[in-house]
Structures are given as C-alpha cells and as structure tokens.
C-alpha positions as protocol buffer text, in pm:
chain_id: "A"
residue {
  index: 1
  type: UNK
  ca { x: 14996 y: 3296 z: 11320 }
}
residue {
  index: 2
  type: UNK
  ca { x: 14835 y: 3654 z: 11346 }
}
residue {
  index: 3
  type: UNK
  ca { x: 15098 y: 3879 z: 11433 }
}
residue {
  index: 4
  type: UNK
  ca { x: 15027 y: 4190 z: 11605 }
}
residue {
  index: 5
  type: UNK
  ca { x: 15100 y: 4422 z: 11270 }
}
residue {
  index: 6
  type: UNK
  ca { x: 14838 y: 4169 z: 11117 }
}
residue {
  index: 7
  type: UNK
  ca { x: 14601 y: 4217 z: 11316 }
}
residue {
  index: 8
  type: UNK
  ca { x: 14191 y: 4154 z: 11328 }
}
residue {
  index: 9
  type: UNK
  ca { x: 13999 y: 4478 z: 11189 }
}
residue {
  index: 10
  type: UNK
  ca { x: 13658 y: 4543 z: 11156 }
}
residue {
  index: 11
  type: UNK
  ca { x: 13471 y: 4792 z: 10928 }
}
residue {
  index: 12
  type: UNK
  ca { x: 13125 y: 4858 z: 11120 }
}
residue {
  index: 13
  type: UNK
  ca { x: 12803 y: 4838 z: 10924 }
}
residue {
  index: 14
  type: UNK
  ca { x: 12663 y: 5166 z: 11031 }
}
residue {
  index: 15
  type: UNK
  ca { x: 12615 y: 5524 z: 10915 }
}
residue {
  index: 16
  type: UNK
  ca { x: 12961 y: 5651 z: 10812 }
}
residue {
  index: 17
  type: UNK
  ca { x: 13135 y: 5822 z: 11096 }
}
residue {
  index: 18
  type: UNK
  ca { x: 12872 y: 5651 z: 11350 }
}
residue {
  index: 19
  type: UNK
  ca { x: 12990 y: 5540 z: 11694 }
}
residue {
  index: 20
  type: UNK
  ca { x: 13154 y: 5222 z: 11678 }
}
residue {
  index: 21
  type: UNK
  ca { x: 12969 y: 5107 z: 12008 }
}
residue {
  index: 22
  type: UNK
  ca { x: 12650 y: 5211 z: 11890 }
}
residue {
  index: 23
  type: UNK
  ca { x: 12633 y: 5003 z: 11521 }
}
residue {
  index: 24
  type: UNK
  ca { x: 12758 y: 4722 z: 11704 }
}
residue {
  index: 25
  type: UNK
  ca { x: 12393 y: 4579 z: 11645 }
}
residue {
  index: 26
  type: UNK
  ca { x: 12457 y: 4622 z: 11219 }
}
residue {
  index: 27
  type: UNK
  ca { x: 12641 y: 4350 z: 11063 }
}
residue {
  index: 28
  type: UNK
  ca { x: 12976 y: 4432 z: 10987 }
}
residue {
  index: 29
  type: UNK
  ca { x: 13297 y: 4280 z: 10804 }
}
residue {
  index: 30
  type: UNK
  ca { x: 13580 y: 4102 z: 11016 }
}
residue {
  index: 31
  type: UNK
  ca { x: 13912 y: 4087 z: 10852 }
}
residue {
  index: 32
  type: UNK
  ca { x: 14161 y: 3885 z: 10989 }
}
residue {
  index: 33
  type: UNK
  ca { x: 14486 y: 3838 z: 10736 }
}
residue {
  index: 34
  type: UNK
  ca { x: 14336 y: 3683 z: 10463 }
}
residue {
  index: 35
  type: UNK
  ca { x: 14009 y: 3602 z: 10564 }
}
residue {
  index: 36
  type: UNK
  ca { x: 13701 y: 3835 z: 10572 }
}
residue {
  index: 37
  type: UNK
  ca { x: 13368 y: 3759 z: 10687 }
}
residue {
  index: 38
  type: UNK
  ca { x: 13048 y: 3950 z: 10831 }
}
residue {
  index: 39
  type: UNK
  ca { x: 13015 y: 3947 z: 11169 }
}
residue {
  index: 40
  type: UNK
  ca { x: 12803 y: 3833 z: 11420 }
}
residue {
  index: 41
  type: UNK
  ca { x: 12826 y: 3489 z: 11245 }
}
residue {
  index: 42
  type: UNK
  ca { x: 12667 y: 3184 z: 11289 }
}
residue {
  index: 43
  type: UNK
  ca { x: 12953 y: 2889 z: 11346 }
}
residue {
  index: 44
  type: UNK
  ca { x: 12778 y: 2548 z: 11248 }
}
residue {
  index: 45
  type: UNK
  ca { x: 12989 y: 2275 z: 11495 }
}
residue {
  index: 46
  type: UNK
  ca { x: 13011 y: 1961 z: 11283 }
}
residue {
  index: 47
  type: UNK
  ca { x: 13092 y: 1603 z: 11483 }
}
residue {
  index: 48
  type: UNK
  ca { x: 12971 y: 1224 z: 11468 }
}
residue {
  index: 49
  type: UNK
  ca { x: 12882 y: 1019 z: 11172 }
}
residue {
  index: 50
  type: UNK
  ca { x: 12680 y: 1255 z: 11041 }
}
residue {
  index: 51
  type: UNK
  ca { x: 12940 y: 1532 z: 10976 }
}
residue {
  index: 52
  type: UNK
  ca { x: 12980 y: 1522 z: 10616 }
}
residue {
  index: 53
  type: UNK
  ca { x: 12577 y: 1555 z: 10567 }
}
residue {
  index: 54
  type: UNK
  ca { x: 12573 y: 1867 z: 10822 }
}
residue {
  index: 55
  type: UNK
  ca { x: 12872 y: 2060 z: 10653 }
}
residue {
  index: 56
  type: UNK
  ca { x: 12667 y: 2022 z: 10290 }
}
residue {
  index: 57
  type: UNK
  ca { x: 12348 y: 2134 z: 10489 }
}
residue {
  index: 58
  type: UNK
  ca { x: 12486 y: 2434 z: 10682 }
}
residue {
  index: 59
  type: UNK
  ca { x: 12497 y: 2754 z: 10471 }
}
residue {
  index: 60
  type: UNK
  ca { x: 12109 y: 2615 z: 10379 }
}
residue {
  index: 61
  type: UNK
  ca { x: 12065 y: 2608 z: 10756 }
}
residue {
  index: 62
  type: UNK
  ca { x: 12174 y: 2959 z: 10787 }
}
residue {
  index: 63
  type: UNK
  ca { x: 12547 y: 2917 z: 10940 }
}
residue {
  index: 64
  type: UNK
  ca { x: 12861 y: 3160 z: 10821 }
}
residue {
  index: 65
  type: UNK
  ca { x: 13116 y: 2921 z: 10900 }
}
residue {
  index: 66
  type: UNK
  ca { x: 13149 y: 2560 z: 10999 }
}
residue {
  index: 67
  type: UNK
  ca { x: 13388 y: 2405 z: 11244 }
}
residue {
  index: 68
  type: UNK
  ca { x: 13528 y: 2065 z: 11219 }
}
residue {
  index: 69
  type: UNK
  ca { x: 13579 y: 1914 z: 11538 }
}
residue {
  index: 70
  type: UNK
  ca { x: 13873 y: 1681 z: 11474 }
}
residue {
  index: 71
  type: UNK
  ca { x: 13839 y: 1533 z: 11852 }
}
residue {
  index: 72
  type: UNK
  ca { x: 13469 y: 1423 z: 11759 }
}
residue {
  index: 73
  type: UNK
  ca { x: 13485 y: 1259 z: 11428 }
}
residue {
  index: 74
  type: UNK
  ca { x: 13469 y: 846 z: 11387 }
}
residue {
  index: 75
  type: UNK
  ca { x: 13754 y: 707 z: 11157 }
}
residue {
  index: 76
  type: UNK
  ca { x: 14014 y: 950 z: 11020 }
}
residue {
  index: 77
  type: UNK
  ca { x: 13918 y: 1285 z: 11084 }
}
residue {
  index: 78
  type: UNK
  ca { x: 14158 y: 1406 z: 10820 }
}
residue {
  index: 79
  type: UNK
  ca { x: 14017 y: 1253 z: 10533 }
}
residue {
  index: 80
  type: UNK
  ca { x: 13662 y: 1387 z: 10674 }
}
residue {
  index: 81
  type: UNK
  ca { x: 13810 y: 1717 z: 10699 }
}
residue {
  index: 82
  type: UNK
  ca { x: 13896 y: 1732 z: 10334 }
}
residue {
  index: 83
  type: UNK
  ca { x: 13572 y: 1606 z: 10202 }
}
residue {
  index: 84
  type: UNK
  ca { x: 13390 y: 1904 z: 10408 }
}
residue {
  index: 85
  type: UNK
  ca { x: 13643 y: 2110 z: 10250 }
}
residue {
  index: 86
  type: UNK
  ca { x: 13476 y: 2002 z: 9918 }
}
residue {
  index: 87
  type: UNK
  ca { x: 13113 y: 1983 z: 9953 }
}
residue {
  index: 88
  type: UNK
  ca { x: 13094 y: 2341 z: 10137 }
}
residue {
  index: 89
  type: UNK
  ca { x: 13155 y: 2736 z: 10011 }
}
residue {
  index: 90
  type: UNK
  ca { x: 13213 y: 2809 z: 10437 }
}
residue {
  index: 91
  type: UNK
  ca { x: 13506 y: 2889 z: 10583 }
}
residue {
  index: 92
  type: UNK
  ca { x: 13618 y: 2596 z: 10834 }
}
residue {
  index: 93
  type: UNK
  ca { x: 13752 y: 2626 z: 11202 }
}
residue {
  index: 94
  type: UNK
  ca { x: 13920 y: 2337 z: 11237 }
}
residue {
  index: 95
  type: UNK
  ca { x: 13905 y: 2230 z: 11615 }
}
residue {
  index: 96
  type: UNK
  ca { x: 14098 y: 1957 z: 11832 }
}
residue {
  index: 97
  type: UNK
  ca { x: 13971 y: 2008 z: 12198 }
}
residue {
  index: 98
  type: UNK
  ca { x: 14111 y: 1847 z: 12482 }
}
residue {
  index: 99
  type: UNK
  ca { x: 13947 y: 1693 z: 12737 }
}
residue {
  index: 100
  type: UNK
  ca { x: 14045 y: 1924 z: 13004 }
}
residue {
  index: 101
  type: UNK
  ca { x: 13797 y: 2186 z: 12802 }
}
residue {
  index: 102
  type: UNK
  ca { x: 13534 y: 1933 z: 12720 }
}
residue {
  index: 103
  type: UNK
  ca { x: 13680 y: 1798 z: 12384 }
}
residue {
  index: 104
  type: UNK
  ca { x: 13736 y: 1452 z: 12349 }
}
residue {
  index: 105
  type: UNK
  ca { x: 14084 y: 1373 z: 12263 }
}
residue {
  index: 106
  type: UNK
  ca { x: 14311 y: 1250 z: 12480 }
}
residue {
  index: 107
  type: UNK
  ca { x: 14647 y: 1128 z: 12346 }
}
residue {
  index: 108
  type: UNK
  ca { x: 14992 y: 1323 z: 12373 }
}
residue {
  index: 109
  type: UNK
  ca { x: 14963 y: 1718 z: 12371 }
}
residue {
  index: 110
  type: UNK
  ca { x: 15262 y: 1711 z: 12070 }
}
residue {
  index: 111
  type: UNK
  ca { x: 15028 y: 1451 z: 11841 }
}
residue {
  index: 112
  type: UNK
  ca { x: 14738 y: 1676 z: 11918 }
}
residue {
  index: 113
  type: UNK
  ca { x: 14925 y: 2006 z: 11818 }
}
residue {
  index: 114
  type: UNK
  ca { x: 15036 y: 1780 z: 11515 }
}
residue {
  index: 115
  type: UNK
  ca { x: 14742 y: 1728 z: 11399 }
}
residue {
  index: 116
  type: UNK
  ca { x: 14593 y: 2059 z: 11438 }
}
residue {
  index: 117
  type: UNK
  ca { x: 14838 y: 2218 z: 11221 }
}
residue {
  index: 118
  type: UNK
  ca { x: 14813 y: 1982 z: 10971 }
}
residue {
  index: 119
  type: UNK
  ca { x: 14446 y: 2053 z: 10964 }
}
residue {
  index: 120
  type: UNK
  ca { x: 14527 y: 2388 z: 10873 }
}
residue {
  index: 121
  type: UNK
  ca { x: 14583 y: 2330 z: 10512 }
}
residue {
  index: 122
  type: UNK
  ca { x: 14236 y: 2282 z: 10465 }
}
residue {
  index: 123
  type: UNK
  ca { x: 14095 y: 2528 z: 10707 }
}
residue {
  index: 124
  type: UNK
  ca { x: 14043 y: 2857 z: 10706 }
}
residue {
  index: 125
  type: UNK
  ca { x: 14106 y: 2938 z: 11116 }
}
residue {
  index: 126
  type: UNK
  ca { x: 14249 y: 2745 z: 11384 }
}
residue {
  index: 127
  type: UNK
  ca { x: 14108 y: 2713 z: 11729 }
}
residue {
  index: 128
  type: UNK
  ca { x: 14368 y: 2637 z: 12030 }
}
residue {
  index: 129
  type: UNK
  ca { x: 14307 y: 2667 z: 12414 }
}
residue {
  index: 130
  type: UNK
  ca { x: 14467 y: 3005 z: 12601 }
}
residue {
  index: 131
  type: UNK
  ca { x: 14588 y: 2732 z: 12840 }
}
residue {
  index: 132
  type: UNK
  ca { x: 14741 y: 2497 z: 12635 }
}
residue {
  index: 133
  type: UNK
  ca { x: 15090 y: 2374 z: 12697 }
}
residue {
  index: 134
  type: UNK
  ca { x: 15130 y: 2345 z: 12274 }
}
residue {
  index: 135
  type: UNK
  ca { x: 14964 y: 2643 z: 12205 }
}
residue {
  index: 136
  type: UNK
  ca { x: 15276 y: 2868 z: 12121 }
}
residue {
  index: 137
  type: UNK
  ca { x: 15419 y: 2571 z: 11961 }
}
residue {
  index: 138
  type: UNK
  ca { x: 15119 y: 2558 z: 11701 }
}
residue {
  index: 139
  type: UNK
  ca { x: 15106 y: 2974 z: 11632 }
}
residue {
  index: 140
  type: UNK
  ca { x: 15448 y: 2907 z: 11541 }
}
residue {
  index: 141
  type: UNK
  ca { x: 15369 y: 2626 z: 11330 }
}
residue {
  index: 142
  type: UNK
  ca { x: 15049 y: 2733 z: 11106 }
}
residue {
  index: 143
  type: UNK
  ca { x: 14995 y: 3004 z: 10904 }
}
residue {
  index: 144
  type: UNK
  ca { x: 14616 y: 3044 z: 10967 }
}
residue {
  index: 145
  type: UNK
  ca { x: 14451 y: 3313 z: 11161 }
}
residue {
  index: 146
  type: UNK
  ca { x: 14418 y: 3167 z: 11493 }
}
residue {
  index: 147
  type: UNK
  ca { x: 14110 y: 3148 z: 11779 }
}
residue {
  index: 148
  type: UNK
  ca { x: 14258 y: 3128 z: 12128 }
}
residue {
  index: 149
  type: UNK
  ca { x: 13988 y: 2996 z: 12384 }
}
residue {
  index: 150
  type: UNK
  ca { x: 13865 y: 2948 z: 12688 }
}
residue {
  index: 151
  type: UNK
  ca { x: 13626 y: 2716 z: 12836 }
}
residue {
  index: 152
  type: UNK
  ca { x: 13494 y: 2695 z: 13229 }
}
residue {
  index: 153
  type: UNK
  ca { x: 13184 y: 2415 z: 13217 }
}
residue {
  index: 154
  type: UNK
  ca { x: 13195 y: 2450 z: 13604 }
}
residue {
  index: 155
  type: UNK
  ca { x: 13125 y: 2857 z: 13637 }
}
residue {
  index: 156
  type: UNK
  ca { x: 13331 y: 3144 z: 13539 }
}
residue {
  index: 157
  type: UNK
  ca { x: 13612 y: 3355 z: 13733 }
}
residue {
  index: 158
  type: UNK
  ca { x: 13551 y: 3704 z: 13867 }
}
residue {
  index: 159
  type: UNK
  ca { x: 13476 y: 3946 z: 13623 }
}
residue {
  index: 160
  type: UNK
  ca { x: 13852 y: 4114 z: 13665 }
}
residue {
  index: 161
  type: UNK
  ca { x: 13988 y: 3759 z: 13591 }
}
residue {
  index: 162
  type: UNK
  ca { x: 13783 y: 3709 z: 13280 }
}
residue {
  index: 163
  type: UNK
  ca { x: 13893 y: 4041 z: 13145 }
}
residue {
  index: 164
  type: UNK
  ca { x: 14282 y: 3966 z: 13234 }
}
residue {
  index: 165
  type: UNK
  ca { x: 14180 y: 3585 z: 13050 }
}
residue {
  index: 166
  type: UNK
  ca { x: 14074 y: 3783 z: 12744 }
}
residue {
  index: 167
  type: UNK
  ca { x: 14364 y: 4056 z: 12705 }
}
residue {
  index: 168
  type: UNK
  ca { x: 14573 y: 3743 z: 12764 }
}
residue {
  index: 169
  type: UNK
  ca { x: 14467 y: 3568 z: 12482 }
}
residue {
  index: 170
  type: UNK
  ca { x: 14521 y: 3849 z: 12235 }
}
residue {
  index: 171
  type: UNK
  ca { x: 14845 y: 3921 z: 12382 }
}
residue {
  index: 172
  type: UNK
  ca { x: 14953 y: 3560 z: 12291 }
}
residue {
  index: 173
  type: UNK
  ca { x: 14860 y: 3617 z: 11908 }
}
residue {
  index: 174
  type: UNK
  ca { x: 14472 y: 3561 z: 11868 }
}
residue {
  index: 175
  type: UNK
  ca { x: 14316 y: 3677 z: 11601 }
}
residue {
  index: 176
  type: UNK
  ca { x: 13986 y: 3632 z: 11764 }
}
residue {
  index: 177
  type: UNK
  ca { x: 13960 y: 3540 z: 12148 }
}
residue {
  index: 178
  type: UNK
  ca { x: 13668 y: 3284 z: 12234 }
}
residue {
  index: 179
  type: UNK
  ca { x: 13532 y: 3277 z: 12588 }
}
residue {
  index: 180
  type: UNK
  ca { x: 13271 y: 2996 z: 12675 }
}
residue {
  index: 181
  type: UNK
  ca { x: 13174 y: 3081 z: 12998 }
}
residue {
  index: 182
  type: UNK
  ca { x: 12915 y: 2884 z: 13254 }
}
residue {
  index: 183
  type: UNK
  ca { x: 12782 y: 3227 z: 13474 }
}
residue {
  index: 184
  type: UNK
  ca { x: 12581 y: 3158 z: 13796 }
}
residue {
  index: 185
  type: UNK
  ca { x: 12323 y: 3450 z: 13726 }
}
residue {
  index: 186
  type: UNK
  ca { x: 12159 y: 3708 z: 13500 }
}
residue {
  index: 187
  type: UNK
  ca { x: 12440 y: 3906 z: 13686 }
}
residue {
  index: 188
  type: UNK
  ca { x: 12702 y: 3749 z: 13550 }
}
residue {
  index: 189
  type: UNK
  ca { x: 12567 y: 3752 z: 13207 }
}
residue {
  index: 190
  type: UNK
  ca { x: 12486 y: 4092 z: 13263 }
}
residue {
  index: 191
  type: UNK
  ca { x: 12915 y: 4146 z: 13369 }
}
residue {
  index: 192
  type: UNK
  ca { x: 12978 y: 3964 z: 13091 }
}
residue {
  index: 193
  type: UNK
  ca { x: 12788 y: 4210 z: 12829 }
}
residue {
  index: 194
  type: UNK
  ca { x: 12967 y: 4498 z: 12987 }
}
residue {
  index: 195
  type: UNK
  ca { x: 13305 y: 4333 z: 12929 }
}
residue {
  index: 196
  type: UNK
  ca { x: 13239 y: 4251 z: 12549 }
}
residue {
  index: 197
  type: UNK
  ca { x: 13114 y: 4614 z: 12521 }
}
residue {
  index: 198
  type: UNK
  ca { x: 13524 y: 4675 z: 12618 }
}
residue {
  index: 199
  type: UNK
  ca { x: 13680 y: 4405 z: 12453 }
}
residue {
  index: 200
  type: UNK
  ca { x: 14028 y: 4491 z: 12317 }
}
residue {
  index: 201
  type: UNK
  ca { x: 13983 y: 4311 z: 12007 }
}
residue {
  index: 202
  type: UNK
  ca { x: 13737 y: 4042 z: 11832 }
}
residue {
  index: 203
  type: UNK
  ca { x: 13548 y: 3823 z: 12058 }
}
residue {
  index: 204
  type: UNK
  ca { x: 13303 y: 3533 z: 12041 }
}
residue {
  index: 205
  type: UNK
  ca { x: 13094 y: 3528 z: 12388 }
}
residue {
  index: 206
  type: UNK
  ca { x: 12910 y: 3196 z: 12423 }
}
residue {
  index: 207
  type: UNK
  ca { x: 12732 y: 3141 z: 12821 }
}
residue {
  index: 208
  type: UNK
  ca { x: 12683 y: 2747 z: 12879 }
}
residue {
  index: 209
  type: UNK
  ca { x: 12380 y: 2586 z: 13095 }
}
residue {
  index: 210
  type: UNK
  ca { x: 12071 y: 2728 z: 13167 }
}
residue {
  index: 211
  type: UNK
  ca { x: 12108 y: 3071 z: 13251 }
}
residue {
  index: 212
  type: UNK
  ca { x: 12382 y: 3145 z: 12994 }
}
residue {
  index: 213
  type: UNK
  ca { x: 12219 y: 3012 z: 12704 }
}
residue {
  index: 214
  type: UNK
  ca { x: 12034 y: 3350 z: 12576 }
}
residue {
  index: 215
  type: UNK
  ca { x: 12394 y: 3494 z: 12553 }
}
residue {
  index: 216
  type: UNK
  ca { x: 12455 y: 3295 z: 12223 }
}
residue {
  index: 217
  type: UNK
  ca { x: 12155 y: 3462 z: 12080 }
}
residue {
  index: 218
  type: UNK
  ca { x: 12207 y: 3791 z: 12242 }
}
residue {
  index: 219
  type: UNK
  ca { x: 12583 y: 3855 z: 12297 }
}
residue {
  index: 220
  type: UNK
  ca { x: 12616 y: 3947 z: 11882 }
}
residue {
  index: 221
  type: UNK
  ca { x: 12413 y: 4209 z: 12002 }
}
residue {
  index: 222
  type: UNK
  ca { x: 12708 y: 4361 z: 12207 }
}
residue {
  index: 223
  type: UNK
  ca { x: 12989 y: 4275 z: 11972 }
}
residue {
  index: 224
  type: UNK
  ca { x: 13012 y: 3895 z: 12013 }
}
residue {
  index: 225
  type: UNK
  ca { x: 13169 y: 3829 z: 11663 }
}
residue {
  index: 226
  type: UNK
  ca { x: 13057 y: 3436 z: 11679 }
}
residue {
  index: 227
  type: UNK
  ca { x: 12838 y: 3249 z: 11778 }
}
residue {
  index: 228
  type: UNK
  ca { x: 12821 y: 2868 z: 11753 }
}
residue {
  index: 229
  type: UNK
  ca { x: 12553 y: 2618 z: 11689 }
}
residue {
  index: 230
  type: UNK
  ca { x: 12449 y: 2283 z: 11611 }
}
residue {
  index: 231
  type: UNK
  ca { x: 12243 y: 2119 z: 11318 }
}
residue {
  index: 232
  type: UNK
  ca { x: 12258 y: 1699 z: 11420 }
}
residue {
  index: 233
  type: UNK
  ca { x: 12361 y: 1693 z: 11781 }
}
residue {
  index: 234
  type: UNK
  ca { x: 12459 y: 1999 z: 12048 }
}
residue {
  index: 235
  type: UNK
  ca { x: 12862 y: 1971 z: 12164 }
}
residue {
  index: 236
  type: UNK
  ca { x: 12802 y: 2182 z: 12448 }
}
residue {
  index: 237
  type: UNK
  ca { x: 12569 y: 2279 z: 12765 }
}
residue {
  index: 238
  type: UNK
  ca { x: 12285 y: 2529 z: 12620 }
}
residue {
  index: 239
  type: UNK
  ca { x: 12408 y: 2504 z: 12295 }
}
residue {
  index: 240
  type: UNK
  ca { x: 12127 y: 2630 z: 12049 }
}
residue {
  index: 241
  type: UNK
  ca { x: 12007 y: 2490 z: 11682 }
}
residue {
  index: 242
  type: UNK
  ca { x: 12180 y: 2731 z: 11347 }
}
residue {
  index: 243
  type: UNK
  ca { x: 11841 y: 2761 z: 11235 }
}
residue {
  index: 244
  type: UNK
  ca { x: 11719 y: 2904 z: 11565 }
}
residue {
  index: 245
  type: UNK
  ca { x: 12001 y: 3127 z: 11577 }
}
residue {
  index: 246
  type: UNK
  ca { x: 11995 y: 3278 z: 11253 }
}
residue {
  index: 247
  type: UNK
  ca { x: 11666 y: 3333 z: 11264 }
}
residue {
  index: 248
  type: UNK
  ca { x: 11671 y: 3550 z: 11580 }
}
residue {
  index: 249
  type: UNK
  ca { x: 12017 y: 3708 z: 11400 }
}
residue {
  index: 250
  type: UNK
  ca { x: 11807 y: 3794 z: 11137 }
}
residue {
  index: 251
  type: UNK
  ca { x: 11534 y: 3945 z: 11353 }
}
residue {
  index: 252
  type: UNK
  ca { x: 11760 y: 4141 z: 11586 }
}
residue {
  index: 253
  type: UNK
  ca { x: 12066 y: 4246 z: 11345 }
}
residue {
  index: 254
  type: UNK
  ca { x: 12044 y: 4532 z: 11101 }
}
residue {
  index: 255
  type: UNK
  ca { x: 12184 y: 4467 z: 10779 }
}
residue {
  index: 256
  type: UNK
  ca { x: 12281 y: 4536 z: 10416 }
}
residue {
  index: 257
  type: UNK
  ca { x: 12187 y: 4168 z: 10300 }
}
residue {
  index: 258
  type: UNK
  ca { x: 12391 y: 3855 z: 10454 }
}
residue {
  index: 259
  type: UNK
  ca { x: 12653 y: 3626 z: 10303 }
}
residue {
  index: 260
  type: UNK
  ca { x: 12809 y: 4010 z: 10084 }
}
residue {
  index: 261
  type: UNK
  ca { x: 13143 y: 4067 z: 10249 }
}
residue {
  index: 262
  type: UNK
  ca { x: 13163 y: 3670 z: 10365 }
}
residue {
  index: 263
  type: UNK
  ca { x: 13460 y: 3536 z: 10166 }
}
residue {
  index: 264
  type: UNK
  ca { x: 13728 y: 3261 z: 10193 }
}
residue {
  index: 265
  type: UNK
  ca { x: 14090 y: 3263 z: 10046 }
}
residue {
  index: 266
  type: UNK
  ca { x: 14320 y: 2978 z: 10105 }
}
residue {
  index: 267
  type: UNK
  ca { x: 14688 y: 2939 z: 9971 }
}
C-alpha cells in the first residue's frame, strides 16, 4: 500500500524553476515508492488469447506500461501473468475488474481480492475500484503501489462529485487515482480538463464513447499521467490503438527522449 508519507511525486520536465502547471505538456518522471516512470504514459491493456503475443509486442508498439487484465484472460490467468512478466522490460498493472465497472469477473469479492494480491508479486502496480467492498482489505494486503478507480460507462456525476470521487480516492491510499468517465458534451470534457488542471495528486483521465474519446489523446496534455490503449482488441468504449496514441504523444509532448527515467524494481 502507498502510505501517505510514501507518497506519488513528480519531477516536471521543464525549465528549472518553471511553473509546474505550465510544463505539464513536457514529459516528466512519476515516482511512486519504488517505481519510477515518465509520465504521460501509454498503458498497453492486454486480454484474450492473444495476450502473451501483445505484451512481447508493446514497448515496439510504443506503450510505457502494460496491464494484465486478470478478469479477461482464457485458462489460468496466473500462469499468463508470469509469462508476460518474462517476455516484457514494462512495468505491469495487474487488473481484476468487476463487472459492476465493466470487467468480467464475477465470483466472490474475497476470491477476487485474493487473487489480485497474489498478482502482485509479479506486478509492478495494482489497480482496485474506489467503490469496492475489498478494496481496504487488498491495500492492506499488497505491498505494490496501488491505482484506485473509477468507472461510469453510463455518464459522469456533476463536476463537484467527480472532484469529491477523486480526493476520495487518494484519501483511501492511491498512489495514482484513475477516472474513466462517459461525459455528455465537449462541456463536460471541457469540466473535466479544468479539474485535472487541480488534481491533488497523480491522475489518469480517460473519457469513454464518442465524445470523450479525444480526452485519451489530449488529457496528458493537462496532467493526465496515463493513458490506456489497445494493440489486439479495445476493452473499453472509445478506446484508441498504442500506436495511435503514441504517435500523437510524440507529436504533442515535449521531451528529453522517451523510455530515460522509465524503470521497474520489484522485490
């Protein structure tokens, strides 16, 4: 678990002594315990048969990380879990969504937190829902940095609610807080930017459906510190391809030359 005197920091990739606001558009290094990476990343989402043959493809694709979606693997998603741990240099998210967020498992809420911190030994960060009734349970239980999220496929609260969703999350330990939000206009998505401006610690910003979709490519822009995409087959509405993504990354971000501060340690 990321306790609050371990907490996330990040070293900005501008001028030295430059606004931190204002470099937010530079790639910078996230450190989070023992884990550093640069940041906006690219977050390849491996799932299906074809898992194994993504996770060796990703850093060629362009992706920083890879997550293993535990609730989307065929067979035992352990054992898959291990072998990505061998064929790849990325960090891993390991990820066991629940249906009531869009994942696919659906067994006890205890098996499900079992398994998720047993994933842990071979992954570098843990993902588990804000609303989750084993969520305290599993900061308790792994030792990994930790992603607290929050999905809405249906819309997305007021903009006051969102912010009290996101203060919420790092209040409960997150070392990064993940909001995957469905808005209803350029409005929202425009609300949205203005809260990750203010965001009281590291966030990943993803919009779902039509009109969210250019907020993957465009919320790193405003501090988003991941972004996720797909190489075989999208996991979410308005997901976009890696390769698409870091190529307008590339494009938009200004940096010293990627994969320099990204880095992995496990114990």
């Amino acid at each position: 678990m990321v306790s609050r005197k371990d907490e996330a920091k990040i070293s900005d990739g501008g001028p030295e002594g430059g606004d931190r606001i204002e470099y937010r558009h530079h790639r910078r290094r996230l450190i989070i315990g023992k884990l550093e990476i640069e940041v906006p990343a690219v977050v390849a989402v491996l799932s299906g048969e074809g898992a194994l043959g993504e996770a060796s493809s990703a850093e060629e694709f362009g992706a920083d990380l890879v997550e293993v979606r535990l609730d989307l693997l065929p067979g035992d998603g352990m054992k898959i879990l291990r072998e990505v741990r061998e064929v790849t240099p990325l960090p891993i998210i390991a990820t066991n969504r629940w249906a009531a967020e869009g994942g696919a498992f659906r067994g006890e809420e205890d098996k499900r937190i079992e398994i998720l911190a047993e994933a842990s030994a071979w992954a570098d960060l843990v993902d588990v829902e804000l609303l989750a009734e084993g969520r305290d349970r599993l900061l308790e239980m792994v030792e990994r940095p930790t992603i607290i999220s929050y999905h809405n496929f249906r819309g997305m609260p007021g903009i006051e609610a969102t912010g009290s969703i996101l203060r919420e999350a790092f209040e409960a330990g997150a070392g990064i807080s993940k909001l995957a939000l469905t808005p209803a206009s350029l409005e929202d998505c425009l609300d949205l930017l203005k809260l990750l401006l203010d965001a009281p610690g590291p966030t990943s910003l993803l919009g779902m459906g039509d009109v969210g979709r250019h907020l993957r490519a465009l919320a790193p822009i405003y501090g988003s510190v991941l972004t996720y995409g797909y190489i075989g087959t999208p996991t979410a509405p308005g997901q976009i391809p890696v390769k698409a993504l870091r190529a307008v990354l590339d494009v938009l971000m200004v940096q010293k030359g990627r994969n320099l501060a990204r880095t992995a340690i496990l114990q």
